[in-house]
NUNURO-877028 format. One line per field, with one value per residue (C-alpha): residue in one letter; residue number from 1; x, y, z negated. Coordinates in steps of 0.001 Angstrom, whole numbers, always signed. Layout:
koldren c(a,...)
kekol c(NUM,...)
u c(X,...)
v c(Y,...)
w c(Z,...)
This chain:
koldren c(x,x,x,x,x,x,x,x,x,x,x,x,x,x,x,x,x,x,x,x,x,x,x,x,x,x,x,x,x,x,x,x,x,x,x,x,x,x,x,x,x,x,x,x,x,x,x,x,x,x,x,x,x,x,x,x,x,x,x,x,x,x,x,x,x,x,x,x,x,x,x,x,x,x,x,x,x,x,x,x,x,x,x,x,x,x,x,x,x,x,x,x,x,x,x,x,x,x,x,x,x,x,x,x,x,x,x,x,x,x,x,x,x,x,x,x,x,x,x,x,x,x,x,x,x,x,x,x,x,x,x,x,x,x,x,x,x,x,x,x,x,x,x,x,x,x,x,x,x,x,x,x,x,x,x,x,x,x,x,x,x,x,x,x,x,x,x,x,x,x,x,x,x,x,x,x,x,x,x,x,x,x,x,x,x,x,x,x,x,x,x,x,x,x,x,x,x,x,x,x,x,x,x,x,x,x,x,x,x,x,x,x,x,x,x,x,x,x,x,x,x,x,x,x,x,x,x,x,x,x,x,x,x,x,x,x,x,x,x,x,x,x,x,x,x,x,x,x,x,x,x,x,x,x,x,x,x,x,x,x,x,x,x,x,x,x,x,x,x,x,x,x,x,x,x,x,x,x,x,x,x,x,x,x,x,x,x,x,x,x,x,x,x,x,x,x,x,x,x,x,x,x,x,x,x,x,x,x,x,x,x,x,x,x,x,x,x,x,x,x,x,x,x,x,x,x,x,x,x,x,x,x,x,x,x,x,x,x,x,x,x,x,x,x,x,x,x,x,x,x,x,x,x,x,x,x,x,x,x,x,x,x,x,x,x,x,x,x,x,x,x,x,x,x,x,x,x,x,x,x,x,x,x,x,x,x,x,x,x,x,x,x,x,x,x,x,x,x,x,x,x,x)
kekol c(1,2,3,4,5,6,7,8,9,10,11,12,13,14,15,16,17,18,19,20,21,22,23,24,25,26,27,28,29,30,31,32,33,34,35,36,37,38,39,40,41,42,43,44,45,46,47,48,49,50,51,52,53,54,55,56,57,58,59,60,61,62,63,64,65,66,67,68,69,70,71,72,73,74,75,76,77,78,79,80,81,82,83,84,85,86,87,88,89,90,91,92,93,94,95,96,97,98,99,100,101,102,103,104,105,106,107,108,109,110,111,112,113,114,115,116,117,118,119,120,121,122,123,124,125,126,127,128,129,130,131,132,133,134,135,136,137,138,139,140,141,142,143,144,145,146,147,148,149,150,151,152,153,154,155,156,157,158,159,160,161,162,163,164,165,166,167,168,169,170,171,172,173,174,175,176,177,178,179,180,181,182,183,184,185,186,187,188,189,190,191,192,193,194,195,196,197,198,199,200,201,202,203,204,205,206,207,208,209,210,211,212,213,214,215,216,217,218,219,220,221,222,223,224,225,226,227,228,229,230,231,232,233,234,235,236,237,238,239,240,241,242,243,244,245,246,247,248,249,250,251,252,253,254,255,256,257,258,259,260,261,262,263,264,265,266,267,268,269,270,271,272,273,274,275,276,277,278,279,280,281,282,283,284,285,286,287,288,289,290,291,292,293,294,295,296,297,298,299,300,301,302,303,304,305,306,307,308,309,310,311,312,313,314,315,316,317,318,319,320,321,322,323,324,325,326,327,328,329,330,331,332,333,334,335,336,337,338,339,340,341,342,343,344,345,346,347,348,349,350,351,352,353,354,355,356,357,358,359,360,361,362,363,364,365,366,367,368,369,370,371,372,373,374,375,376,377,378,379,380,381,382,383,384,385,386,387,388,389,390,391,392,393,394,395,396,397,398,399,400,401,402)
u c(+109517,+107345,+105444,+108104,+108923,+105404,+105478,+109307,+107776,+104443,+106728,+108752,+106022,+104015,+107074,+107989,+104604,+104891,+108411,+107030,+104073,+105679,+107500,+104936,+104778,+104392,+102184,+103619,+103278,+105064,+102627,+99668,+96987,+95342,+93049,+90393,+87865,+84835,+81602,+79346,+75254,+73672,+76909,+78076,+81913,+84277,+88067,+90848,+93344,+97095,+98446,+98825,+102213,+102728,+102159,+99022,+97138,+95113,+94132,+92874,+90113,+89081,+86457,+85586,+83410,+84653,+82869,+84207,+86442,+87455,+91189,+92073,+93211,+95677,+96381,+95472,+98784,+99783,+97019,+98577,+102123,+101074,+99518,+101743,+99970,+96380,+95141,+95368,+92427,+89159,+86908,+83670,+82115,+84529,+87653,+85893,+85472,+88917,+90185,+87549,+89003,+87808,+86044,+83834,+81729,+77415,+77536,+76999,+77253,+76637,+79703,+80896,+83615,+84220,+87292,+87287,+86884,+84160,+81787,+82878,+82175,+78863,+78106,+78836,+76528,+73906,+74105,+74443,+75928,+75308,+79035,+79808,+82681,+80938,+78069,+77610,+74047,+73213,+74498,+77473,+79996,+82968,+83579,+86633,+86995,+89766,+89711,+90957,+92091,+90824,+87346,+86376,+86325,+87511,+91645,+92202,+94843,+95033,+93581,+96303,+93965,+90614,+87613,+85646,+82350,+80985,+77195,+76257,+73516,+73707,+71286,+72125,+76103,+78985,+80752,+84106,+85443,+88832,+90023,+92570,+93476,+96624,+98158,+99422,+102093,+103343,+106437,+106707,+104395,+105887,+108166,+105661,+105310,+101553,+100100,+99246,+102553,+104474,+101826,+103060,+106721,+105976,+104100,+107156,+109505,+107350,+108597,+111998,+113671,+114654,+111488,+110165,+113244,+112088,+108942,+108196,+109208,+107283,+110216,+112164,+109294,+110007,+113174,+113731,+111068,+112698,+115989,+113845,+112239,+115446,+117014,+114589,+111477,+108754,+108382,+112575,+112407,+109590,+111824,+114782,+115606,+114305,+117702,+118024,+115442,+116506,+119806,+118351,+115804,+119358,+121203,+118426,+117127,+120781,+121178,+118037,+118333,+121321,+119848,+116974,+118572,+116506,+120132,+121032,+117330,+117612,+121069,+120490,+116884,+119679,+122018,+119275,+117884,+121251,+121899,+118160,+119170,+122471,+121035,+118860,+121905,+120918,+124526,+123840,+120892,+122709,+125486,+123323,+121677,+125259,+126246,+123834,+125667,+128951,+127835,+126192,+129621,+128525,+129908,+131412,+134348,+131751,+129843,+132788,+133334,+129929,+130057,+133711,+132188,+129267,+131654,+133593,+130655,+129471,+133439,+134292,+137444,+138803,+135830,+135903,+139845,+139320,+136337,+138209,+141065,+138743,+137255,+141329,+141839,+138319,+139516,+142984,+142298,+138856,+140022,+136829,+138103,+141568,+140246,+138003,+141238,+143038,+140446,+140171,+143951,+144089,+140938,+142384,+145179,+147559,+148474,+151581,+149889,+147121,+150018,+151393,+147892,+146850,+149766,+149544,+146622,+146689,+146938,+144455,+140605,+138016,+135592,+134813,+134180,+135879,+139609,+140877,+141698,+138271,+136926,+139356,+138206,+134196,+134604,+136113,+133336,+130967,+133373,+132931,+129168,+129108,+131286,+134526,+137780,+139072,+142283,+145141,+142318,+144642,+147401,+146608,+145361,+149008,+150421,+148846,+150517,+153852)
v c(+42860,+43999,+45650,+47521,+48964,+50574,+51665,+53126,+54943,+56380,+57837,+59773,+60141,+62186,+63927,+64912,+66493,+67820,+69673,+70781,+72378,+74555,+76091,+78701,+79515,+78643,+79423,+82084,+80337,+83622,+86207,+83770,+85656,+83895,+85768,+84499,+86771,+87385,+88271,+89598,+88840,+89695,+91888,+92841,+92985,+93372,+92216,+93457,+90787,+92065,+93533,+90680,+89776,+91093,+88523,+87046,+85173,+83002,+82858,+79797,+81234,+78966,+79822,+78191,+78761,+77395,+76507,+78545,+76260,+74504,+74654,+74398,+71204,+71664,+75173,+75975,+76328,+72765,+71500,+72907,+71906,+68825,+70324,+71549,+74520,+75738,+73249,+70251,+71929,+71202,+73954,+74130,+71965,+69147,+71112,+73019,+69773,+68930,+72088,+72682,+72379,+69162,+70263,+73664,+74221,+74313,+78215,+79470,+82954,+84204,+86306,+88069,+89272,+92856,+93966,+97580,+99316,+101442,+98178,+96740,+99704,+99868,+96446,+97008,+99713,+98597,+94897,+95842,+92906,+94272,+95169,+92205,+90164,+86948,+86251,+83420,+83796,+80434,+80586,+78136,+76753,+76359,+77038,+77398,+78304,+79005,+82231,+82933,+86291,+85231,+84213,+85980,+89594,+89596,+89256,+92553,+93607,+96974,+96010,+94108,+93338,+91564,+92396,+89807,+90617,+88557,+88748,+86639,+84264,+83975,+86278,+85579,+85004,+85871,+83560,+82710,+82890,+81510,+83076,+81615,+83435,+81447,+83335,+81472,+83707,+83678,+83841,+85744,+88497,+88576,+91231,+93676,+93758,+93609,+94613,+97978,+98541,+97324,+99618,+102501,+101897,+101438,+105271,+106797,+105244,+107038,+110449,+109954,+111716,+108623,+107527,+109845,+109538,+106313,+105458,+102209,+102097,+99085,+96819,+99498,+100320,+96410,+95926,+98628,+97306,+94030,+95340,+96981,+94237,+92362,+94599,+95664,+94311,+96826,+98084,+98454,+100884,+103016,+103960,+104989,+108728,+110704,+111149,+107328,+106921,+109103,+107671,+103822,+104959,+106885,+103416,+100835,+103181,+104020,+100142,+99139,+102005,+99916,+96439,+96563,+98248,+101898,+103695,+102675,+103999,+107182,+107896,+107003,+109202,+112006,+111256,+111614,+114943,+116472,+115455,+117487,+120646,+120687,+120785,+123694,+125679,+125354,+124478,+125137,+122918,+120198,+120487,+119821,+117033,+115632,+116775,+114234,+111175,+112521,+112926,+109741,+108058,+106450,+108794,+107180,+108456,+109789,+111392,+113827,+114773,+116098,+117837,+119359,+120364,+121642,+123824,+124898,+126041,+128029,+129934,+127598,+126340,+125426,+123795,+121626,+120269,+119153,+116906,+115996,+114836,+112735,+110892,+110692,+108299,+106491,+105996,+107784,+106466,+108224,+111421,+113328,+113862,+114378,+117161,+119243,+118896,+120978,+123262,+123978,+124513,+126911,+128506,+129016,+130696,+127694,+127033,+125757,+122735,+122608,+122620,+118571,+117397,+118807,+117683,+114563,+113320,+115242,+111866,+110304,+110045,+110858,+108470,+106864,+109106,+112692,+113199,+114747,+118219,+118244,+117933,+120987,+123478,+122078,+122908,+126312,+127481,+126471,+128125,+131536,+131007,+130559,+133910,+132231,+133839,+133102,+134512,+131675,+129539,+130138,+129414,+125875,+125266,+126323,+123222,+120708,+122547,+121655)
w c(-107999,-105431,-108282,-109651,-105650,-104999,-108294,-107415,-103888,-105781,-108045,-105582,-103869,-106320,-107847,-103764,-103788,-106714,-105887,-103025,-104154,-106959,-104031,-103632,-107009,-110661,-113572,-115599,-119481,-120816,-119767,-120498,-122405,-125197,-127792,-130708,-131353,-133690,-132250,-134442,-134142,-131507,-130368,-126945,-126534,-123931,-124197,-121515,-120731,-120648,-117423,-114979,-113548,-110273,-107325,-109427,-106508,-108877,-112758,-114861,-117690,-120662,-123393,-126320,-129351,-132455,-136049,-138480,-140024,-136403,-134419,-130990,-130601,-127143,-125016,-121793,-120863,-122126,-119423,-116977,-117437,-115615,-112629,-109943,-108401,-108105,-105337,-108354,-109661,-107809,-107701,-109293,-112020,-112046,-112154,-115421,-116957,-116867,-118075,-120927,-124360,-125764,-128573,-129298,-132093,-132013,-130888,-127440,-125408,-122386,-120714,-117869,-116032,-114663,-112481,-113693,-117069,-115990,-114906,-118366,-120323,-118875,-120025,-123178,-123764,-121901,-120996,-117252,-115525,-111901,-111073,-112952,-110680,-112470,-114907,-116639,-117330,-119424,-123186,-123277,-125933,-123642,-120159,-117837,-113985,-111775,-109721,-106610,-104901,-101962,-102722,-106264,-106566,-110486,-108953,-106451,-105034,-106903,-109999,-112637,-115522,-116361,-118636,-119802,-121699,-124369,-126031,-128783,-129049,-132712,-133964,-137814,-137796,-136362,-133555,-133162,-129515,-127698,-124764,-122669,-119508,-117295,-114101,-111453,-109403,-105689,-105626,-102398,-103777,-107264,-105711,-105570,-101016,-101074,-97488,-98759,-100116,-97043,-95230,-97647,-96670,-93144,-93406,-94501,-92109,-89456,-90695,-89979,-87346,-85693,-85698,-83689,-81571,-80295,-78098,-78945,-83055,-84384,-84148,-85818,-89190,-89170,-89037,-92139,-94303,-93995,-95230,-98169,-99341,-99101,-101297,-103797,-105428,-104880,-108098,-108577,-104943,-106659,-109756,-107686,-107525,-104424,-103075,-103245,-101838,-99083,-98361,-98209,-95358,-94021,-94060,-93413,-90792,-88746,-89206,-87520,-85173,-83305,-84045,-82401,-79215,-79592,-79367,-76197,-74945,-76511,-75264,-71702,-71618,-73050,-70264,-67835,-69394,-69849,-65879,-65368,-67026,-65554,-62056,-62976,-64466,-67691,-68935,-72710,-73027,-71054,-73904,-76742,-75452,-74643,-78295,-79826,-78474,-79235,-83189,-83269,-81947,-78741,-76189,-72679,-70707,-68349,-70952,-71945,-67987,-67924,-71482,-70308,-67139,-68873,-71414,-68144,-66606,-70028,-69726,-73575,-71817,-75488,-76294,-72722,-73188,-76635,-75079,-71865,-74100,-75947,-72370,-70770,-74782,-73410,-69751,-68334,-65306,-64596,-61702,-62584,-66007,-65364,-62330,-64905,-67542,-65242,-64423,-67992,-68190,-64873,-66511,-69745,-68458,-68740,-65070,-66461,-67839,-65188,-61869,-62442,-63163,-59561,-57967,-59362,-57746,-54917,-51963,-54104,-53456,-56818,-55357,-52292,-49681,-51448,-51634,-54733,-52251,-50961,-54621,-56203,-53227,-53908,-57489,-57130,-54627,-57801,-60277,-57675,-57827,-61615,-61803,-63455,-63072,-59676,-59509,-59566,-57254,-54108,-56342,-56690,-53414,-52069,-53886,-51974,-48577,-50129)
């Protein structure tokens, strides 16, 4: 009994582990690469693997000669069905042992690996193993390694293939050769976000216009690669059309623009800057910076006062009701823009519409220390300076002596 319950917790035990490492990825058995080749004597040959699936971190390689008349007797891949990820494979000689097919015939080679066709082709001519990734210099009948991106140079980051050279040690006859090449992909990376491709994403995202809107952006390149790569694998983004292209850094970019808080930045440093230019006169400029925060939908009651002031100021009284409208819908109660709505009435010739807005008020203060009649008489003295019509000015000011 107490046999049969250790046996029960090793058993979850291992298969726990085992769960737990295929998390990280799995060993692709469909794209596994598996080729038998004849080598004649004393020939020098070079075979490419396929293209690697993307997200390769790791590969498993076997070789083995074969007698002409001997078979494989298992695959690679069938070895490795019963090991969970990379790690259950120790490196060096003893993990090669336990991979190694279990029989090979009396022939041996010497081979090489290259991770570029040029190095390879190089080899073949001449032999040249010196841009060789790995060399196996002593003649062997069977061999097998595992390879990792982060310690061999065979698996980079650019490159999606393998070339492995093979030179015969059989001077009178021709050699049979197995090659068995297993990938083992991450699953994270199998969507194609390698660091330089994030990097690449990250590049254009600093061309945007609201990019360069905002001072401190790398929470903002973050915050849209994220929604990329949450989207799209990195090869499925490449192959979209330039417009779409376009309109997902337009989305993703707007999106992240308000997450991450850079609107509210930008439209107070505009605020500020349109105040600026308004105290130097410069009215127009004032209105476009204004303009911006209207388009983009995050205007404030106050922020129409000053752009209807400003369009008073600039003599576009149609222009500066329209937009005190809009702040009277944002806050009625707000003096400052119900004052400048009838100036832009008497202004626009429409006394008739600007009298009950300035009798209205007229007992009330627009702040805390300036009476609605002190404010109308300021304003006009600035209306005379700016050169506005002044002609129904002593018109209005002979309401409040009723």
């Amino acid at each position: 009994m107490n046999f049969k319950k250790i046996f029960l917790v090793l058993f979850i035990g291992i298969s726990s582990t085992s769960i737990f490492a295929q998390k990280d990825g799995y060993w692709d058995k469909e794209r596994a690469f598996k080729k038998e080749i004849v080598v004649s004597a004393r020939e020098r040959i070079v075979i490419k693997t396929e293209d690697l699936p993307v997200g390769t971190t790791e590969v498993v390689f076997r070789i083995t000669l074969l007698d002409e008349n001997q078979q494989m007797a298992g695959s690679l891949v069938s070895i490795l069905k019963s090991i969970p990820d990379p790690t259950g494979i120790s490196q060096g000689s003893a993990g090669a042992v336990f991979l190694m097919s279990k029989i090979s015939g009396d022939d041996k080679c010497k081979y090489a690996i290259f991770s570029n066709a040029a190095a390879a082709a190089e080899y073949k001519k001449s032999g040249d193993t010196d841009n060789a990734c790995l060399e196996q210099e002593e003649a062997v009948s069977k061999d097998a390694k595992r390879l990792s991106i982060d310690k061999s140079l065979c698996l980079l980051p650019n490159s999606n293939a393998m070339w492995f050279g093979f030179e015969s040690k059989n001077w009178v006859m021709k050699q049979k050769i197995v090659l068995e090449v297993v990938p083992w992909v991450n699953y994270r990376l199998s969507s194609g976000w390698t660091l330089e491709n994030r990097k690449l994403i990250i590049n254009q995202c600093k061309t945007s216009d609201l990019a360069k809107k905002i001072i401190n952006s790398d929470d903002f390149y973050v915050c849209v690669l994220n929604k990329i790569q949450n989207e799209y694998k990195f090869q499925e983004f490449q192959k979209l059309l330039p417009i779409e292209k376009s309109k997902a850094y337009k989305d993703y970019g707007n999106a992240c623009f308000n997450e991450i808080g850079a609107s509210e930045k930008i439209y107070l440093d505009l605020r500020n800057q349109a105040a600026d230019l308004a105290k130097q006169g410069k009215y127009g400029e004032a209105i476009d910076k204004l303009s911006i925060i209207v388009v983009n939908g995050k205007p404030t009651a106050n922020d129409y006062y000053n752009l209807g002031k400003a369009y008073i100021l600039t003599k576009q009284y149609a222009k500066a009701i329209k937009f005190l409208k809009e702040g009277e819908k944002l806050d009625d109660s707000e003096l400052l823009i119900q004052l400048n709505l009838a100036h832009a009435y008497l202004l626009n010739k429409d006394f008739r519409s600007a009298k009950p807005i300035y009798k209205k008020y007229q007992s009330q203060n627009v702040n805390d220390s300036i009476s609605w009649t002190q404010k109308v008489k300021q304003d006009f003295e600035t209306f005379k300076t700016a050169g506005l019509p002044s002609g129904d000015f002593d018109r209005v000011l002979r309401l409040f002596e009723d």
